[in-house]
MARZAVEX-564822 format. One record per residue (C-alpha): chain; residue number from 1; residue in three letters; x, y, z. Coordinates in steps of 0.1 Angstrom, whole numbers, plus 5000, padded with zeros to 4 digits. Layout:
N
{r A NUM ALA {X Y Z}}
...
***
This chain:
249
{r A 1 UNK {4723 9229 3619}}
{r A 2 UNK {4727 9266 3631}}
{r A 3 UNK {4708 9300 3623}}
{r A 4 UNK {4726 9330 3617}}
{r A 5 UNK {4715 9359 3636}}
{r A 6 UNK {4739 9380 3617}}
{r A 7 UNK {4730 9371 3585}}
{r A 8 UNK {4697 9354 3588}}
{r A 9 UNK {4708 9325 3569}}
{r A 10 UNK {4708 9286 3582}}
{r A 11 UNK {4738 9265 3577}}
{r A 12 UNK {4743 9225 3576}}
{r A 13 UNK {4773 9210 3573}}
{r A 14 UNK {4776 9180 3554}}
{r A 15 UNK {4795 9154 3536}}
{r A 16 UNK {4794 9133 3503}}
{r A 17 UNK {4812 9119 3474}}
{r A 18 UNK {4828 9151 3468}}
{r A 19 UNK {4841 9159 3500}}
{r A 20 UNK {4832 9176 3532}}
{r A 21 UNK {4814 9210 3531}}
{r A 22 UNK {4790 9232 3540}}
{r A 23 UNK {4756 9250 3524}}
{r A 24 UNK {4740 9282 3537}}
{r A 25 UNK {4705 9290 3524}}
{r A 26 UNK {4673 9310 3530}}
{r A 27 UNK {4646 9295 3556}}
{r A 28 UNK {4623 9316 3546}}
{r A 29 UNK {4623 9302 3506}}
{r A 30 UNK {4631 9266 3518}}
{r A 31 UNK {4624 9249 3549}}
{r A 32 UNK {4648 9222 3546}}
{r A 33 UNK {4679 9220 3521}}
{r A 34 UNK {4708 9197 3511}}
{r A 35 UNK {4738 9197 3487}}
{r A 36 UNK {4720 9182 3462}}
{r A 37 UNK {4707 9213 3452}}
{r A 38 UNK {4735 9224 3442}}
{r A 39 UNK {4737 9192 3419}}
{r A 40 UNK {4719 9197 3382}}
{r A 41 UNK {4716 9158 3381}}
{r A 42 UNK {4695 9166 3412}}
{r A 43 UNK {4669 9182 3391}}
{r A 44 UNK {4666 9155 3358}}
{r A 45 UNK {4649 9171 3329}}
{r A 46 UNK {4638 9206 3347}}
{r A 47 UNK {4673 9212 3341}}
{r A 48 UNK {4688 9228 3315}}
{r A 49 UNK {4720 9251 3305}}
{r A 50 UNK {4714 9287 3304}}
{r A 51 UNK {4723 9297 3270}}
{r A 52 UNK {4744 9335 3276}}
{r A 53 UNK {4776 9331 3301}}
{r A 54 UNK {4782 9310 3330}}
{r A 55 UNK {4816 9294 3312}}
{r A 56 UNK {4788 9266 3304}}
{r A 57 UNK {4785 9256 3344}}
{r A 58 UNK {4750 9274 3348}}
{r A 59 UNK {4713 9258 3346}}
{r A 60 UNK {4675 9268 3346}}
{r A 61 UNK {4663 9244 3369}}
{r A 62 UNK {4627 9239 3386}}
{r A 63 UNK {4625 9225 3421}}
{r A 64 UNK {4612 9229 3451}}
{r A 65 UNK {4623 9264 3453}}
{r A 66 UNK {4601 9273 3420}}
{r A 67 UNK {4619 9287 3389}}
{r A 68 UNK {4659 9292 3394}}
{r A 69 UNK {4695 9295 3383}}
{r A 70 UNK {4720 9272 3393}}
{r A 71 UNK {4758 9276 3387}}
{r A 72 UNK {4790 9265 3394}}
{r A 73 UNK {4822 9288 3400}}
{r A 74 UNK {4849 9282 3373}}
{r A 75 UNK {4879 9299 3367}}
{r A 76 UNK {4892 9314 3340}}
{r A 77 UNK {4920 9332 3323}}
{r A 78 UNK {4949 9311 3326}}
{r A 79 UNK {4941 9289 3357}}
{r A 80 UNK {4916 9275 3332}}
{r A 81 UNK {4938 9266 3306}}
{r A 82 UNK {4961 9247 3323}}
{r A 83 UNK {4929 9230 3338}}
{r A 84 UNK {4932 9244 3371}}
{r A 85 UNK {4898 9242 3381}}
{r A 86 UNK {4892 9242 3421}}
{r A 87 UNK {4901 9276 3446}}
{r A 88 UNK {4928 9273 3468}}
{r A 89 UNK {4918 9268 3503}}
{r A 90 UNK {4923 9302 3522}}
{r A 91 UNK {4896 9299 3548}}
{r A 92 UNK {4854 9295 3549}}
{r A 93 UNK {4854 9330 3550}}
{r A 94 UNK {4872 9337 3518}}
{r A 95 UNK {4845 9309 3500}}
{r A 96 UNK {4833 9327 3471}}
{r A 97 UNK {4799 9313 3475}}
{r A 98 UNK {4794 9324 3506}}
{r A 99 UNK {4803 9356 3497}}
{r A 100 UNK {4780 9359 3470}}
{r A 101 UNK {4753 9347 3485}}
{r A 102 UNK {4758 9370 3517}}
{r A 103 UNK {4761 9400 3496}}
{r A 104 UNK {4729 9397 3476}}
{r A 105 UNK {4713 9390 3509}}
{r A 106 UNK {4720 9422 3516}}
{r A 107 UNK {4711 9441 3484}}
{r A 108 UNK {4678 9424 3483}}
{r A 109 UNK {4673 9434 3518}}
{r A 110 UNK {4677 9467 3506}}
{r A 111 UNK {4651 9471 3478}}
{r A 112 UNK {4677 9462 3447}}
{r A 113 UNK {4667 9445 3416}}
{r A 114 UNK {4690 9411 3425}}
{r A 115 UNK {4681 9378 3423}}
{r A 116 UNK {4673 9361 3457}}
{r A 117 UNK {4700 9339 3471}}
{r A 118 UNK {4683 9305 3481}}
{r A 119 UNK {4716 9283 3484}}
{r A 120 UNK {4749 9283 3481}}
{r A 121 UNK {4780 9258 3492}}
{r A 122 UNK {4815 9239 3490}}
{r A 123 UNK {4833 9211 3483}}
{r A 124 UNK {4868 9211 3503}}
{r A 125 UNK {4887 9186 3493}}
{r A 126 UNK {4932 9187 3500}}
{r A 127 UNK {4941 9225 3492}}
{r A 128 UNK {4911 9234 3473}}
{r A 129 UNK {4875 9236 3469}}
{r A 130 UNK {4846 9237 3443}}
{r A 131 UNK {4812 9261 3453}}
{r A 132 UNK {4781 9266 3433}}
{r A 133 UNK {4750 9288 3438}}
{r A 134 UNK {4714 9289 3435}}
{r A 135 UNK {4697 9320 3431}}
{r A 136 UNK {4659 9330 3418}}
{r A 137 UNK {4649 9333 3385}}
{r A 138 UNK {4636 9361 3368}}
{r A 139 UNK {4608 9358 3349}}
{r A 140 UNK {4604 9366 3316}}
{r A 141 UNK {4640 9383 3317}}
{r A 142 UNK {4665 9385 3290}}
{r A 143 UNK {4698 9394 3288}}
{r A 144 UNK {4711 9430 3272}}
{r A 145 UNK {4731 9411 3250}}
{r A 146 UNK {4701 9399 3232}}
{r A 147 UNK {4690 9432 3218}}
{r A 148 UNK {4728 9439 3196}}
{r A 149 UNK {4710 9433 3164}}
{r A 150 UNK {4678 9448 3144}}
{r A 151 UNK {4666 9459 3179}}
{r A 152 UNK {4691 9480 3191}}
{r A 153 UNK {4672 9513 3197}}
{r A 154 UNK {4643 9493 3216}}
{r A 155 UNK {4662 9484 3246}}
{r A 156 UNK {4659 9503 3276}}
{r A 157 UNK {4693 9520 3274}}
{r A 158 UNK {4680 9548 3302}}
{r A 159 UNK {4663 9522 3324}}
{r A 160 UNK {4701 9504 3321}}
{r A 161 UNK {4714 9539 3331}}
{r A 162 UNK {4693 9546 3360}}
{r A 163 UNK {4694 9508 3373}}
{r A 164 UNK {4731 9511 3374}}
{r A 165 UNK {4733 9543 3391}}
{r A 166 UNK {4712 9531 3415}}
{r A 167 UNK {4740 9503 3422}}
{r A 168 UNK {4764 9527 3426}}
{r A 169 UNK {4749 9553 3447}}
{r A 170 UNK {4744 9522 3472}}
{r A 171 UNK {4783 9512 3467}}
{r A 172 UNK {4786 9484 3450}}
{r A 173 UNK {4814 9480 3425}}
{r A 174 UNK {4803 9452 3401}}
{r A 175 UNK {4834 9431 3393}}
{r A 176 UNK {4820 9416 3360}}
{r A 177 UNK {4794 9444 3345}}
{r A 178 UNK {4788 9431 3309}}
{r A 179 UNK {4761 9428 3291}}
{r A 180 UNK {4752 9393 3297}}
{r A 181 UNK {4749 9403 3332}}
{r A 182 UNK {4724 9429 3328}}
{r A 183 UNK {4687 9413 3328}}
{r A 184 UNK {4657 9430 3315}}
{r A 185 UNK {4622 9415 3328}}
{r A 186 UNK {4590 9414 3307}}
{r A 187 UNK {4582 9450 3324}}
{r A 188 UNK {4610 9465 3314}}
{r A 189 UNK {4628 9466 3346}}
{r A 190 UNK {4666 9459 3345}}
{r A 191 UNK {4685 9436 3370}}
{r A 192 UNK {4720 9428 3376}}
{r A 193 UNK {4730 9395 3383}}
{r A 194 UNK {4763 9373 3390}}
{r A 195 UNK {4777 9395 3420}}
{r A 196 UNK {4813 9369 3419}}
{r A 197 UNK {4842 9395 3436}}
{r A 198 UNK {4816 9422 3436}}
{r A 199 UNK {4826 9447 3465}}
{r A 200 UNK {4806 9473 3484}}
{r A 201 UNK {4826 9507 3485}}
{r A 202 UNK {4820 9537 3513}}
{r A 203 UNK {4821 9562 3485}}
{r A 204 UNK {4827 9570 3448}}
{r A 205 UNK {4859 9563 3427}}
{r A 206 UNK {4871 9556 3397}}
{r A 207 UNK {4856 9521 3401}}
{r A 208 UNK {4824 9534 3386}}
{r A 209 UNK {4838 9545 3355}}
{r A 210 UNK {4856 9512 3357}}
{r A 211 UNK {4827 9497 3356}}
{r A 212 UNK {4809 9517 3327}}
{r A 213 UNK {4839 9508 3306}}
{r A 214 UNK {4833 9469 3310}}
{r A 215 UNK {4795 9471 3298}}
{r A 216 UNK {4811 9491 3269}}
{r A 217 UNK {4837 9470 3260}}
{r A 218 UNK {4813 9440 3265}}
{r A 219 UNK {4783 9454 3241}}
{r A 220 UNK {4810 9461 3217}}
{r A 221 UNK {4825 9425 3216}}
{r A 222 UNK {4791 9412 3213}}
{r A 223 UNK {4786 9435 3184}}
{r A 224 UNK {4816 9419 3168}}
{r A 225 UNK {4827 9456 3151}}
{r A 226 UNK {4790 9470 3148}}
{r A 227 UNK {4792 9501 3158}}
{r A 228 UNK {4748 9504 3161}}
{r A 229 UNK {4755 9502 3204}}
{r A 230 UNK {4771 9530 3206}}
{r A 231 UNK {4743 9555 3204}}
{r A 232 UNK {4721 9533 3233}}
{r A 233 UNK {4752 9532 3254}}
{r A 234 UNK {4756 9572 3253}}
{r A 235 UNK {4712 9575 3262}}
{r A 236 UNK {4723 9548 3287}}
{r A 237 UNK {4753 9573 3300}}
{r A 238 UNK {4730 9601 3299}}
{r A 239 UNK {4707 9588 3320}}
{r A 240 UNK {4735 9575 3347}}
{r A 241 UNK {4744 9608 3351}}
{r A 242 UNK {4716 9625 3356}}
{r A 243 UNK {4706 9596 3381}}
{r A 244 UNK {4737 9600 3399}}
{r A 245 UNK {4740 9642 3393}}
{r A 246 UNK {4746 9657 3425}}
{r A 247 UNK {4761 9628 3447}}
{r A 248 UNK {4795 9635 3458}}
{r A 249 UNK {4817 9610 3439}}
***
């Protein structure tokens, strides 16, 4: 077992039914951990499948890290269909886990509404590998997607606005913005979550608009052909770019 100076993480290598691998987590959060966190069975009936997203692979679960969410990396589009369901092998660096949990390290750190990484891992097994995360849980938080009905006006469309600009001004370029992704706690304080692929970026781009478009196209697919979003997402672009006015792009 090693710390990382770097990254101020602690890994363990390990092995077990499902092959050999390796978990990185927090030592601050948990003194000692294991793969089986990354197991639901681990967790019995404080376990239980988190209802928007995830591809069905996600869980509330309640351990000794308190209140969290674990989930499992699946693929989709077409690798999924022909039930493709490991990553290739291409290197512990390239681990998607890893990546993710390493990145919201870092945006913690820096003061962003994230979920705390606590662990995260692989399975390598031949020429691929499975990986799962487990990350805090917000409480009292729902998901955008949860006010596209009678209580469309009452979400916090500008707090959405600001949050993301926020994001962006710091550089990260959200690969899956949608609004499932976008959290709202009990004080009305939005979070992102699932940072899969997410990159940081030196400047501006195109890639923010990019990302705009996604949480639109996303809030109108859950609205299946409402059209009641689309006044909260122009407040909620109104207040992106007055948040962001000014900043060189």
């Amino acid at each position: 077992m090693e710390v990382s100076a770097a990254a101020a993480e602690r890994h363990q290598p390990f092995r077990d039914v499902r092959g050999a691998g390796l978990i990185v987590f927090d030592p601050v959060r948990l003194r000692q951990a294991g793969p089986e966190l990354l197991d639901p069975a681990h967790y019995g009936s404080a376990a239980s499948p988190v209802g928007e997203g995830g591809r069905g692979a996600a869980w509330f679960v309640r351990g000794d890290a308190g209140d969290a969410v674990l989930r499992h990396y699946r693929r989709g589009g077409l690798a999924a269909r022909v039930g493709l369901r490991r990553y290739a092998w291409l290197g512990e660096s390239r681990v998607r886990s890893l990546a993710e949990f390493r990145l919201l390290s870092q945006l913690h750190g820096e003061g962003l509404p994230v979920p705390a990484p606590l662990v995260a891992g692989y399975w390598r097994r031949g020429w691929g590998y499975d990986a799962a995360i487990l990350v805090e849980r917000i409480a009292g938080a729902k998901a955008l997607s949860r006010w596209l009905g009678p209580d469309v006006d009452q979400a916090p469309w500008e707090a959405v606005g600001e949050t993301v600009a926020r994001f962006h001004l710091a550089g990260l370029d959200h690969a899956d913005l949608n609004a499932d992704n976008v959290l709202v706690d009990a004080n009305g304080q939005p979070w992102l979550i699932d940072f899969d692929r997410c990159l940081r970026r030196r400047s501006g781009g195109a890639w923010r608009e990019r990302n705009l478009r996604r949480l639109a196209r996303s809030l109108a697919k859950l609205s299946r052909g409402g059209s009641q979003w689309q006044t909260g997402f122009a407040r909620l672009q109104r207040a992106y770019a007055e948040a962001i006015k000014g900043v060189p792009a």
